[in-house]
C-alpha positions, -999 to +999 in steps of 0.1 A: -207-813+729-233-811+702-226-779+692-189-782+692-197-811+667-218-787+647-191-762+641-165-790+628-191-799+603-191-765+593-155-759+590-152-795+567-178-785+547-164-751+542-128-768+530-148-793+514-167-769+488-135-759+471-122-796+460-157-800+444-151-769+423-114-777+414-127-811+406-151-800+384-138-768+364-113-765+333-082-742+336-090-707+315-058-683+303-067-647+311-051-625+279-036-593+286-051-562+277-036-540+250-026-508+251-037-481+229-017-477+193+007-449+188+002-445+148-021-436+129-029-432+090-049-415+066-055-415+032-047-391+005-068-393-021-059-389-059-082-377-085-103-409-094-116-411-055-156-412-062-165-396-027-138-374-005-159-378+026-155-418+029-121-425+047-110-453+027-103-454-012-127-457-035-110-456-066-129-450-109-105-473-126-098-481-166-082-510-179-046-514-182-046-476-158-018-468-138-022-451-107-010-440-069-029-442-039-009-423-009-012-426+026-001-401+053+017-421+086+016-405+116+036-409+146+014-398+173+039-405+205+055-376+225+087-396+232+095-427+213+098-436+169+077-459+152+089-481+127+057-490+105+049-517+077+026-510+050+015-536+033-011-539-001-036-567+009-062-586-006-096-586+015-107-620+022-140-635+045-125-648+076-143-680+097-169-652+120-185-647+081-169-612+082-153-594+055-117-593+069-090-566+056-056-578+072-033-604+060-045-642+062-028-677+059-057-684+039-054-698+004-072-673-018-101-687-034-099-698-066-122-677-085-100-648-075-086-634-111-067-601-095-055-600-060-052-566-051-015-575-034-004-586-070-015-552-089+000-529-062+034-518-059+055-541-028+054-536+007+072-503+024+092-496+056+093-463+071+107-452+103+090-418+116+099-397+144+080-384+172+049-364+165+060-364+130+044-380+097+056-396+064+040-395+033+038-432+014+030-438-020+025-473-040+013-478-075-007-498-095-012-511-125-047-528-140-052-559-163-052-544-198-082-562-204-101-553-172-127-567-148-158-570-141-173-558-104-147-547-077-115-559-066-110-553-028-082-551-005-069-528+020-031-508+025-023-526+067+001-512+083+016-532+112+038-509+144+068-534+141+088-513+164+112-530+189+114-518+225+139-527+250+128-556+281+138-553+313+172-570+302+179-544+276+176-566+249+154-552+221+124-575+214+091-565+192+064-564+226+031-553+209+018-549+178-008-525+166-021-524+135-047-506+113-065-511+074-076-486+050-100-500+029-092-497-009-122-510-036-116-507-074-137-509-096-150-496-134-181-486-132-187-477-090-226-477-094-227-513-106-237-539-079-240-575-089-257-600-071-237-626-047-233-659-062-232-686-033-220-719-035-220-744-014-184-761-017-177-789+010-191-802+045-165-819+072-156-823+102-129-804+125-124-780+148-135-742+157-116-728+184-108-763+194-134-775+195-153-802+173-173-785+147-191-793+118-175-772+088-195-761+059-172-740+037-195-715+019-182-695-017-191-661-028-182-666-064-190-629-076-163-600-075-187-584-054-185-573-017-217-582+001-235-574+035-266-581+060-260-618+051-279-639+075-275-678+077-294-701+092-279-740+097-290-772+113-277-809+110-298-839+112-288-874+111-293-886+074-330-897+071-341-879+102-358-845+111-343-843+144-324-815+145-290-826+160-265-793+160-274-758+145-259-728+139-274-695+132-256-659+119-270-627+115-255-602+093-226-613+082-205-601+049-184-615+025-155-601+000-156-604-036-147-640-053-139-652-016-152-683+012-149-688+049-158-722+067-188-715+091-186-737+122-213-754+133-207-764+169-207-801+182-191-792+215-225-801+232-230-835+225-198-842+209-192-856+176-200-888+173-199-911+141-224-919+115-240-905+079-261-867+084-270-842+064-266-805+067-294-782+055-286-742+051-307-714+041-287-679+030-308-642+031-287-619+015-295-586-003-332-596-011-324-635-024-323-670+000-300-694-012-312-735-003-283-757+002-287-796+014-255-818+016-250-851+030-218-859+045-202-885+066-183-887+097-160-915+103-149-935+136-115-922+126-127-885+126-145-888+155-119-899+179-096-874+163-113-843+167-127-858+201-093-861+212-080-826+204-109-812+225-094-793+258-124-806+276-122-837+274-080-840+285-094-833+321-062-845+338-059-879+358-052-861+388-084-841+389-101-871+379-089-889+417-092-854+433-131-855+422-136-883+434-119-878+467-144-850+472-173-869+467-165-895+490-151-869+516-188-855+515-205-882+516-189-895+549-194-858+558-233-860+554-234-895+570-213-887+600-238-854+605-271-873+603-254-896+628-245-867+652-282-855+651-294-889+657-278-890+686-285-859+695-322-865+694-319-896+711-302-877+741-329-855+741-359-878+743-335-896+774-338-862+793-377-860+786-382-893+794-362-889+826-381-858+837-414-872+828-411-902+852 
């Protein structure tokens, strides 16, 4: 009888143990994997390139010069036409403190004199046929009064072509994409030296999740790399360090910012007055920045609320719950089983001893 008890303990706890980890974990959304890109594109490079060996364009400029920069598309599928977009793009710094070379919702920072978009010719279309390539051209011209340091951007071309679904409807599925990187500049063996500010601190979300947000500016036209940043928030008066944040070689684009996140998933974050200290290493100079910021009760509860992990849904809540009480009557109802079990046992020796 014992033993027959013994294996129904075994088969509850064994249903048992999943609950507890439904209970307890979050839902996660696998992403599909991409397939591989049937395009590609190289550059062409006109007379003012500096160095024919780079694959991007590095361009000698004068002011008020116009110029081309041509690009060679090719359609690298067996079967099937691509329909491509090129597009003339500024280079902005996106939130991973990376120098980024594709389009961004972003609102250009406002030490930007000369997007590269504005100075190139518009956007261009072109439909190319299997294993064939097209040639396209865009011009540009340059302020008449010129600029200092570089201007940086990149020609992206996005596959926008349409395939047919399993309803023969045409619908755009995937979309690759590629940059070549373009930097203009007047005299190509200048370098200046990043000019960091510090512009705002606030709450909000990364990834969605609270964050701390401290919205750094590289006010130079001057691309940058190897940046390493170092952050950590106390509350205001304190030396505790209460989040932190650290990034190692990072890069910025000329006359650009990006809002690095410092995480409060952790211990959430709460209310209250706190100051954020930062220290920037960047070719050879560190940068000090201390800022003092507030969170409100408002901003607390609305960035608290937004987080994913904490909507843990009602039902999973009772189903937790359920679980725990489920094992505890489990435990209790085994320990009594072994009592009793013992107790049979020192029955029989008694028995045998008299």
């Amino acid at each position: 009888m014992a033993t027959k008890k013994n294996w129904q303990i075994m088969l509850m706890a064994f249903l048992l143990v999943p609950l507890l980890m439904l209970g307890l974990s979050n839902p996660v959304q696998a992403e599909e994997k991409a397939q591989g890109s049937d395009f590609y594109m190289a550059p062409l490079y006109p007379e003012n390139q500096t160095d024919q060996n780079l694959g991007y364009f590095v361009l000698k400029v004068t002011p008020g010069q116009k110029g081309k920069v041509g690009v060679q598309v090719q359609n690298t599928s067996k079967t099937s036409t691509r329909k491509i977009q090129l597009t003339p793009t500024p280079a902005t710094t996106n939130d991973a403190g990376q120098i980024n070379y594709s389009p961004s919702e972003k609102k250009a920072d406002e030490t930007l004199q000369h997007p590269l978009n504005q100075l190139f010719s518009k956007p261009v279309t072109v439909t190319v046929e299997p294993e064939k390539s097209k040639v396209v051209t865009f011009e540009y011209i340059l302020p008449k009064e010129g600029f200092k340091g570089q201007i940086l951007g990149s020609i992206y071309a996005l596959d926008i072509t349409e395939q047919k679904d399993a309803d023969g409807q045409f619908a755009l599925k995937n979309k690759f994409a590629m940059a070549l990187g373009i930097v203009l500049s007047q005299d190509p063996e200048q370098t200046l030296m990043p000019d960091l500010k510090l512009q705002q601190v606030r709450p909000g979300l990364s990834n969605q999740k609270p964050a701390i947000l401290a919205r750094l500016q590289n006010q130079a036209p001057q691309l940058f790399r190897g940046m390493n940043i170092d952050t950590r928030v106390t509350v205001k008066g304190e030396q505790a360090t209460k989040y932190q944040h650290k990034l190692k070689n990072g890069s910025m684009a000329p006359n650009s910012n990006f809002d690095l996140p410092i995480s409060a998933e952790k211990d959430g974050l709460s209310a209250g007055q706190y100051t954020l200290h930062m220290t920037v290493q960047a070719k050879g100079k560190t940068w000090r920045f201390n800022r003092n910021f507030t969170v409100s009760e408002k901003s607390a509860a609305k960035f608290a609320a937004k987080t994913p992990g904490n909507q843990q849904p009602p039902w999973q809540k009772w189903l937790l719950w359920i679980a725990i009480g489920l094992a505890v009557l489990i435990i209790g109802y085994g320990l009594y089983l072994l009592g009793v079990r013992r107790g049979h046992k020192n029955e029989t020796a008694d028995a045998h001893s008299t």
